[in-house]
N, C-alpha and C positions, 0 to 999 in steps of 0.2 A: 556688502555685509556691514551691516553695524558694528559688529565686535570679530575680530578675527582674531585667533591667539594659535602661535604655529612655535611649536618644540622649545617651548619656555621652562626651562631649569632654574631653582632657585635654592640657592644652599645657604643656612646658618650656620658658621662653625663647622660641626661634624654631620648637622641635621640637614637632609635634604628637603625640603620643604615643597617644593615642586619639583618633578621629577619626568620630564620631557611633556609636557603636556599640551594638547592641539585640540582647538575646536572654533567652530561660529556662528555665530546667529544674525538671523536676518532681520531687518529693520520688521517690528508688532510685531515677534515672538514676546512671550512671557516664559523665560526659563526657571528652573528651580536649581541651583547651586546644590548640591545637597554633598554631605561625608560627615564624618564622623567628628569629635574636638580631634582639632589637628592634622586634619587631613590638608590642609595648604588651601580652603576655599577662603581667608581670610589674607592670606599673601597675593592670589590669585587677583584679589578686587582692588589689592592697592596698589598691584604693578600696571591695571587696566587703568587706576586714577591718576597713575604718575607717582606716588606716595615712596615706592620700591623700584629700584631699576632691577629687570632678571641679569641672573646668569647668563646665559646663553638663550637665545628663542629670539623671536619679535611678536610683538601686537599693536593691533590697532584697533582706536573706535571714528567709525564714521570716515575712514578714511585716512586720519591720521595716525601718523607711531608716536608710540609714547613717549620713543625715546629722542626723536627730534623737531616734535612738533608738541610738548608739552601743554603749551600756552591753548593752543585749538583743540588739544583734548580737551583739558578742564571745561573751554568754554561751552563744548559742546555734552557735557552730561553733572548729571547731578547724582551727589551721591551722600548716602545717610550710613554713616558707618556703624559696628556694633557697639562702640562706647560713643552715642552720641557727644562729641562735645558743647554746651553752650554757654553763655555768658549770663551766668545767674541775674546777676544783677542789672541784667538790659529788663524792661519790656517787651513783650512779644512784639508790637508794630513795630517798637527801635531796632530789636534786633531785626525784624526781616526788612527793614530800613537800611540796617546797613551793609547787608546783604546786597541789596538793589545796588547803593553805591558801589562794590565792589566788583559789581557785574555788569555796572555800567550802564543800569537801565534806569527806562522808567519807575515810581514808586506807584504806580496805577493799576500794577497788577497786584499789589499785596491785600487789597480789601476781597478781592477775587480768589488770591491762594487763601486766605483763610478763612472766606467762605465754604469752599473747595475742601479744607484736610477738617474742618467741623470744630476750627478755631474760637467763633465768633463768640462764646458763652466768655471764654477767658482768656483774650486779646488785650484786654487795660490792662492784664495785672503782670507782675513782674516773675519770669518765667521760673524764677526760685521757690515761686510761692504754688507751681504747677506741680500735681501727679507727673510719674513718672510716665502714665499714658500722654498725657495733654503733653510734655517735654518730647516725648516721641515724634509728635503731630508738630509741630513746631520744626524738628529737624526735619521733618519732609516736605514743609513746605518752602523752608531754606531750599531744599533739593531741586523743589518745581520750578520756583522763581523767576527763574531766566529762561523758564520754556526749553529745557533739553530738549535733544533727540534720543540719546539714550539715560534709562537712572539705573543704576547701581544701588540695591537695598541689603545691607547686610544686617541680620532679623530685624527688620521692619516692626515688627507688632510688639516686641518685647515689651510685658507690663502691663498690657492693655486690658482689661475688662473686656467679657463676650459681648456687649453692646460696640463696642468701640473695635474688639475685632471684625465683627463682620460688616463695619462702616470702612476701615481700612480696608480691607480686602475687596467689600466692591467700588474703591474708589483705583484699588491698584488696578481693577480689569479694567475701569472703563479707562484709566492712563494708558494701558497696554494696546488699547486700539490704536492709537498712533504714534508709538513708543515705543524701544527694546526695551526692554525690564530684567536685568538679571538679579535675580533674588536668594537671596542665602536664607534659609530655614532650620530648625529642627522640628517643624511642627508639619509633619508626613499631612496630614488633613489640609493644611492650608496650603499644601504646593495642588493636592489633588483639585483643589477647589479653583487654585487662581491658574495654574501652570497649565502648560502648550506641550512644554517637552521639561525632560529634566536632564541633568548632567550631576553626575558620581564619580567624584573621588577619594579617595582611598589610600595615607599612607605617600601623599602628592602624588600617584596616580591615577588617571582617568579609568575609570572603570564600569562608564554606562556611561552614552549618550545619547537618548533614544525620545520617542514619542510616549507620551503617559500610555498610551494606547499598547504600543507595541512594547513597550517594557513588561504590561499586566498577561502579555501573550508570550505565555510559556507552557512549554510543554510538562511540565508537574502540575499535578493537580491535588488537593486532601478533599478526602471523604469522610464524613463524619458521620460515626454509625453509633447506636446505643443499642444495647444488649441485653437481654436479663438478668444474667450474671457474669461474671468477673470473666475474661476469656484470657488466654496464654497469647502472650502477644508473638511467638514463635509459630503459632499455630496462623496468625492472620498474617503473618510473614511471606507462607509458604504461597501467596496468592502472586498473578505474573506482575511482572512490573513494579511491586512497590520497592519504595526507595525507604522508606520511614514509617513505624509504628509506634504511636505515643498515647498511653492511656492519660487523658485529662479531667478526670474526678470520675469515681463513682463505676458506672460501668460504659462509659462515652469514649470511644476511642476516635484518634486522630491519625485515617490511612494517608499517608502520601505514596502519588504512583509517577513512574516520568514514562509518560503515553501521552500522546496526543484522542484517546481513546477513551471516551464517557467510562468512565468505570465503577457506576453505579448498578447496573444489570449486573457486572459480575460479580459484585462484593455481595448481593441480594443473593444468587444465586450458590457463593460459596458457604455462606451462612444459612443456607436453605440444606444442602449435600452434610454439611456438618452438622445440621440438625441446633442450629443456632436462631434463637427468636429474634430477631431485630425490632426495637422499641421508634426507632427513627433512621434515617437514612439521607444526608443532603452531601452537597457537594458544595465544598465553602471556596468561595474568591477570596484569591491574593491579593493583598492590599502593599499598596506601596510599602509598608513599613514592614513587613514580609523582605518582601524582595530588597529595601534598603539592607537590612539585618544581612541577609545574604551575599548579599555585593560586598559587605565593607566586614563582615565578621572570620 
């Protein structure tokens, strides 16, 4: 495993901030971190970098623990935290200069990382003088620099223009083919786009760890019917299985049912018996940000 983290507790004060939490990924998964503010997926990424020692638990990346092999974690992953920090007043090539020294390498790869994070327009200039997108791009390519095995992105994109987002995100999939990638977000579209699996917590509990696929495979389904006029929503209650009736503008209501059972034939059918006209009739997909809401609300 790339990242293995087994019954890690972490407490502020009175705050538990993680609270037994277990999981792992394999070497080229792309995961999605995903919770709420304050759910512990920002204590989580700095006890994987070494940053936090846990409470109680262990982990490791690539093999090593965090807690006695510090030196060979660090070397082996890169990581872009959410408050980038950088040194205004370096150059972009000085700072990832001195980067390189720090990690002991060649500086032959830096013409290539910032070719690679789409550096190359504003590389002479001094990184103070960069958008908050282009300073982004900059802390990730600090991240690459020494060729991890695994990176740690905690929101990656923050700042970025929609040009520069979907340049970053398909630079993260094609690092993802030979790289773990754990990724913190709140942007639900961009885990759907980049991620493999996700993981939810909640309140420092795990509370989804699953395949994008099989997370969207749930037994509730909404039906969305439009009517001709205004109908008692007691009345489309009484139909089997729904869980939730919710009028959302006008005469379009929103059935939720928990059946694994198409429930379009019989909502057509009930609305037929009640002498009801239906205007439209579909069956709408759960969208991660659905089922996040769910998980963590």
């Amino acid at each position: 495993m790339s990242i293995k983290v087994q019954n890690i507790t972490k407490t502020f004060g009175q705050q538990k901030a993680l609270n037994d939490v277990s999981f792992s990924i394999k070497k080229g998964e792309i995961v999605g971190f995903l919770g709420p503010n304050g759910a512990g997926k920002s204590t989580m990424m700095r006890i994987l970098t070494t940053y936090y020692k846990a409470d109680t638990g262990t982990a490791e990346v690539n093999g090593f623990d965090v807690l006695t092999a510090e030196r060979d974690v660090q070397k082996s992953l890169g990581y872009l935290p959410e408050h980038n920090p950088l040194y205004l007043d370096m150059y972009v090539r000085e700072y990832l200069a001195f980067h390189a020294e720090v990690h002991g390498i060649s500086k032959t790869m830096i013409n290539d990382i910032i070719e690679q994070t789409g550096l190359t327009p504003e590389s002479y200039k001094k990184i103070g003088q960069l958008s908050k997108g282009y300073r982004q791009r900059v802390g990730l390519a600090a991240a690459l620099l020494h060729d991890p095995e695994v990176l740690i992105l905690d929101e990656p994109t923050t700042g970025l223009d929609p040009n520069q987002l979907m340049e970053i995100r398909k630079l993260i999939r094609e690092i993802g083919k030979h790289k773990t990638i754990l990724l913190s977000t709140h942007i639900m579209k961009e885990v759907e786009e980049i991620c493999d699996r996700v993981i939810i917590i909640n309140k420092g509990k795990l509370v989804a760890d699953k395949k994008l696929d099989e997370l969207r495979e749930t037994k509730e389904q909404i039906i969305v019917v439009e009517f001709d006029y205004r109908v008692e929503e007691m009345l489309l209650k009484q139909m089997s299985h729904v869980a939730q009736v919710k009028n959302v503008g006008g005469f379009v209501y929103e059935i939720s049912f928990r059946t694994d059972k198409d429930m379009r034939p019989a909502v057509f059918d009930f609305a037929h018996d009640n002498k009801l006209k239906t205007l439209q009739l579909n069956r709408k997909n759960k969208n991660l940000e659905s089922l996040f809401t769910e998980l963590t609300s």
